[in-house]
C-alpha positions as CSV (number, residue, x, y, z in Angstrom):
1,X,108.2,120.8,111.1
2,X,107.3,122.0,107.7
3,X,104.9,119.0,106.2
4,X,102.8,118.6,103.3
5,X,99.8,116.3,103.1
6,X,99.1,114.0,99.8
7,X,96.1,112.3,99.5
8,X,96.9,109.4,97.0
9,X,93.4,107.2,96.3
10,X,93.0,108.2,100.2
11,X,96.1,106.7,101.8
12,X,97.3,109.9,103.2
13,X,100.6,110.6,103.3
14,X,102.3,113.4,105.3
15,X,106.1,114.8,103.8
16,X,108.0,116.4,106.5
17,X,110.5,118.8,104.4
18,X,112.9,119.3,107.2
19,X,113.7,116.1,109.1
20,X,115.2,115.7,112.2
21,X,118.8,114.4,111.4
22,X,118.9,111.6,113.9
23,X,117.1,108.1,113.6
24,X,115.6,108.2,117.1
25,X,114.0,111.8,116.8
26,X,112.5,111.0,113.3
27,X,110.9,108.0,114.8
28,X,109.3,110.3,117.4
29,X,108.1,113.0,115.3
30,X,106.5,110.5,112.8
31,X,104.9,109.0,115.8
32,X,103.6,112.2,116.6
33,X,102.4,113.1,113.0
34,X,100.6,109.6,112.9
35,X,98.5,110.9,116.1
36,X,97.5,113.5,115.3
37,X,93.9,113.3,114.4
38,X,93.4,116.3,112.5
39,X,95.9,115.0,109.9
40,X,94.2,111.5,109.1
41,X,98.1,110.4,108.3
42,X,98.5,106.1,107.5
43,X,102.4,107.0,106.9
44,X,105.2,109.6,107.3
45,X,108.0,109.9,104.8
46,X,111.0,112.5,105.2
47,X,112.1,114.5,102.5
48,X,115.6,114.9,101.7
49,X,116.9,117.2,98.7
50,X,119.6,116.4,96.5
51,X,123.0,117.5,98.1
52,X,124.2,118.4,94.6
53,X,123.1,120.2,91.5
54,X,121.9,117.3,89.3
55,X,121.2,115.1,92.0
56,X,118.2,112.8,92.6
57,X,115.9,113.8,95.5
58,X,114.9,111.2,98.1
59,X,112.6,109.9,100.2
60,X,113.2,108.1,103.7
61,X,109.9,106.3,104.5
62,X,109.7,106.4,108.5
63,X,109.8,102.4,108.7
64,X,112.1,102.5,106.1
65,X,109.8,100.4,103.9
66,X,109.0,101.2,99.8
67,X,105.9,102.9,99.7
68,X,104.6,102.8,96.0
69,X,101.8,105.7,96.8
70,X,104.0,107.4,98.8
71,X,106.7,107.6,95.9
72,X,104.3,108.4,93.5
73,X,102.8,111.2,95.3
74,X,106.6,111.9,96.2
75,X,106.7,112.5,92.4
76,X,104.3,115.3,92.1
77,X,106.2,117.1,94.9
78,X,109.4,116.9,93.6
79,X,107.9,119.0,90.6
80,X,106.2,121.5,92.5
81,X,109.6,122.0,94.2
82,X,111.3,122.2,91.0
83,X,108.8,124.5,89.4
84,X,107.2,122.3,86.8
85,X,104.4,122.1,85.2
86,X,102.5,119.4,82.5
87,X,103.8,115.8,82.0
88,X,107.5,114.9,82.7
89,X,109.1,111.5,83.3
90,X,111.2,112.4,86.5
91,X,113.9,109.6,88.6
92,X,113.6,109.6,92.4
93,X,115.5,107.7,95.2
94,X,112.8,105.7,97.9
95,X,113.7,104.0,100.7
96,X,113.4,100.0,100.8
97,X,114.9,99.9,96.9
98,X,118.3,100.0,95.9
99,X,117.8,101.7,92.5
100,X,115.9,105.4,91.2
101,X,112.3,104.2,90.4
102,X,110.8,106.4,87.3
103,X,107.5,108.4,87.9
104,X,105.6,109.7,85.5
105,X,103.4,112.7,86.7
106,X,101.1,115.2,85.1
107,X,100.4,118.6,87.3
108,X,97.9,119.2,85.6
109,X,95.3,116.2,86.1
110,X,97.4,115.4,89.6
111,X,97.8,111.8,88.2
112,X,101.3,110.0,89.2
113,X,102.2,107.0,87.6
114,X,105.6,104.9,89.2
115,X,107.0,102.0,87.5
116,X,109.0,99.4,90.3
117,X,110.9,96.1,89.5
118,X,108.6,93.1,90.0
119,X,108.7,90.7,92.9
120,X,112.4,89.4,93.9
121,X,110.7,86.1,95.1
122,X,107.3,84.6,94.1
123,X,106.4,81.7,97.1
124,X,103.5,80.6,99.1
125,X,102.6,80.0,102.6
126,X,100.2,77.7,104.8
127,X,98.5,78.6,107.6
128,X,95.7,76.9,109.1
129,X,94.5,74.4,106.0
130,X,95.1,77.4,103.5
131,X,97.6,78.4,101.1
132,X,98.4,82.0,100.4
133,X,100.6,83.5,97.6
134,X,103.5,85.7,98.7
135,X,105.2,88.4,96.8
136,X,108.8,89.4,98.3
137,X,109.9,93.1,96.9
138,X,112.5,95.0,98.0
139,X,111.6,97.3,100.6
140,X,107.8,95.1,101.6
141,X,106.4,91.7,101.1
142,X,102.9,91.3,100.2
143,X,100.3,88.3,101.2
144,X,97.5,87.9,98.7
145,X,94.1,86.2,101.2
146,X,91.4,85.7,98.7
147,X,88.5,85.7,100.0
148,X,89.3,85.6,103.9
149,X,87.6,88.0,106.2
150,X,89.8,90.9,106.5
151,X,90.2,91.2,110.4
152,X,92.9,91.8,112.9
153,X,93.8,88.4,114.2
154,X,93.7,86.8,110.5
155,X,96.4,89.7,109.6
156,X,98.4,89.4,112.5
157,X,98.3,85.4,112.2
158,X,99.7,86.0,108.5
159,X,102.0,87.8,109.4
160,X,103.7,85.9,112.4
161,X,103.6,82.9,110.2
162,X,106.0,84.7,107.6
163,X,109.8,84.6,108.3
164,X,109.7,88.4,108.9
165,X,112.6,88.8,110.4
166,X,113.9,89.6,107.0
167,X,111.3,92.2,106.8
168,X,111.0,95.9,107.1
169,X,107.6,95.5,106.8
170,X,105.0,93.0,105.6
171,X,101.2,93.3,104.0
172,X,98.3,91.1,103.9
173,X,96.0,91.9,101.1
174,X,92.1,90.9,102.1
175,X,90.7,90.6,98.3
176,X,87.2,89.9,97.7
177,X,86.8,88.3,94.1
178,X,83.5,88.4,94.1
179,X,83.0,91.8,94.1
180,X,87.0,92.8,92.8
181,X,87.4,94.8,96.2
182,X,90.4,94.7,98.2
183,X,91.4,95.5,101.6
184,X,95.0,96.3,103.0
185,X,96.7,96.2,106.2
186,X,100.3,97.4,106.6
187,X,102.7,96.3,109.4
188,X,106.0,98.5,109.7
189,X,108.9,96.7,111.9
190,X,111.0,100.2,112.4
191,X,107.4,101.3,114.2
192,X,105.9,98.3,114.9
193,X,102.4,99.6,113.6
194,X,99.9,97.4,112.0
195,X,98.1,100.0,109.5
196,X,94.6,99.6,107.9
197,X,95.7,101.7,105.2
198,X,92.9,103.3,102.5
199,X,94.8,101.9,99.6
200,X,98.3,100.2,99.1
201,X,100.2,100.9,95.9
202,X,102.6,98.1,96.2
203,X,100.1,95.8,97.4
204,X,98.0,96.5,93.9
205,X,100.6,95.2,92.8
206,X,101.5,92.0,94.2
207,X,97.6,91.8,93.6
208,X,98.2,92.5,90.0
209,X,100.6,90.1,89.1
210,X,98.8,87.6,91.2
211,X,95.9,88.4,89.0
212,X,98.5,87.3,85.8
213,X,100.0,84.2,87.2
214,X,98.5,81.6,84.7
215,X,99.7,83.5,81.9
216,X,103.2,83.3,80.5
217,X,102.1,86.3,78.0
218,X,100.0,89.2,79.2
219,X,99.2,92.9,79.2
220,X,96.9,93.4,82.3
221,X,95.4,96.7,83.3
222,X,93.3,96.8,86.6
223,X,91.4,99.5,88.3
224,X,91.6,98.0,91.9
225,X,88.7,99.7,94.3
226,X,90.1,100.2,97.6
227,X,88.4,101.7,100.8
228,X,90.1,105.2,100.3
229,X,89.7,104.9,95.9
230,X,90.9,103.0,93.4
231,X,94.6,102.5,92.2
232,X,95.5,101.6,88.1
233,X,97.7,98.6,87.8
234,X,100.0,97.6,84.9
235,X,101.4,94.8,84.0
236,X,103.2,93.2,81.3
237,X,104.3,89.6,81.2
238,X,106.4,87.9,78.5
239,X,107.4,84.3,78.8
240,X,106.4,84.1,82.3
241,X,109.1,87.2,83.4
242,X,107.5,90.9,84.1
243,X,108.4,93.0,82.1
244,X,107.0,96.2,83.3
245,X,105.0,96.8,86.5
246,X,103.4,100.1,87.7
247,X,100.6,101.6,89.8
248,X,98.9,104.7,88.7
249,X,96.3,107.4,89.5
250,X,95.1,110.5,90.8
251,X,96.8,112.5,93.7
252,X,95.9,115.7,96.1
253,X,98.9,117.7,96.8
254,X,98.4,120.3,100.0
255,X,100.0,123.3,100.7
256,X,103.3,123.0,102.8
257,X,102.8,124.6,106.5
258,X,104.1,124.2,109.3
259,X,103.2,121.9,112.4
260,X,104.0,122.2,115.9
């Protein structure tokens, strides 16, 4: 496979460029990608061109979930492969969303900006005494647990206690308020893989409009610190409704080469 590695705010990301067509073989090669220690890879997303001059170019995440660092990165690549250069405003098509998503990307600085509709559902959840805010998107829903220690058996308790059977894949955001740092864990139902990712672009922000949600008016802008770096949140609120939501910051681009 022809792959390149992104590196956004250090949730790695590995683009294969020429899928496998079938659903059962791309399973198995981003199985494969995802052990392979050399690579460092949280997530695999497949590349697919447009299949006609004007076309949007796509990207299949391997769980089939929206990926907002993965899209953004995705961004960057679809210039390179284009041949661009500077600041453009392009519109790509992402698994787990059922419309383009704009991303605004500089090749310059490497910074990749994608805007994405705000949450379909706003509820909350009880488990154990507690109460935890949860953001439904298109594509992943997102658990904000302040201040809980981020471990294994609290995420997977979250997550079994959220009617995810209507989820292709679910993430509990461990934030610490005290000292504004927040840890992610991804679980993917297509893989069944419960990820400690470096960062989480869609996850910033569920944790972003959770940081706006006793405000009916508000322009927020957050630089969330994350394990693997920090991601730049946006958000703007207008009588109570979002009106624009995006996640921000630098990415690494690699070469493409090819893995056996």
């Amino acid at each position: 496979m022809d792959i390149v590695r992104a590196d956004p705010a250090g949730n790695i990301t590995i683009f294969v460029l020429n899928p496998p067509a079938g659903k059962i073989e791309r399973e198995a090669a981003a199985r494969a990608l995802l052990a392979d220690p050399g690579l460092k890879a949280e997530q695999v997303g497949f590349v697919l061109p447009p299949a006609e001059s004007g076309g949007l170019w796509r990207l299949e995440m391997a769980g089939g979930e929206f990926c907002g660092n993965a899209s953004r990165s995705f961004g960057l690549l679809v210039a390179a492969k284009m041949g661009l250069f500077g600041r453009h405003n392009l519109m790509i098509e992402t698994s787990g969303m059922t419309r383009p998503l704009p991303v605004h990307i500089d090749t310059e600085t490497g910074i990749a900006e994608i805007e994405m509709p705000g949450p379909m559902a706003q509820t909350e959840m009880a488990l154990e005494g507690r109460r935890y805010p949860v953001y439904e998107f298109e594509g992943i829903t997102h658990v904000i647990a302040e201040n809980v220690h981020p471990d294994e058996s609290a995420a997977r308790a979250i997550i079994t206690a959220l009617d995810n059977d209507r989820f292709a894949a679910a993430g509990v955001m461990f934030y610490d308020s005290r000292k504004c740092f927040m840890r992610p864990v991804v679980w993917t139902r297509e893989l069944d893989a419960l990820v400690w990712e470096s960062s989480c672009g869609s996850g910033s922000a569920a944790l972003g409009i959770w940081a706006a949600r006793d405000t009916k008016d508000a322009e927020l802008e957050i630089d969330l610190e994350q394990p693997g770096g920090v991601i730049r949140v946006y958000v703007i609120k207008r009588a109570g409704t979002i009106m624009r939501l995006s996640i921000g910051g630098k990415v690494t681009l690699g070469e493409t080469f090819r893995w056996r």
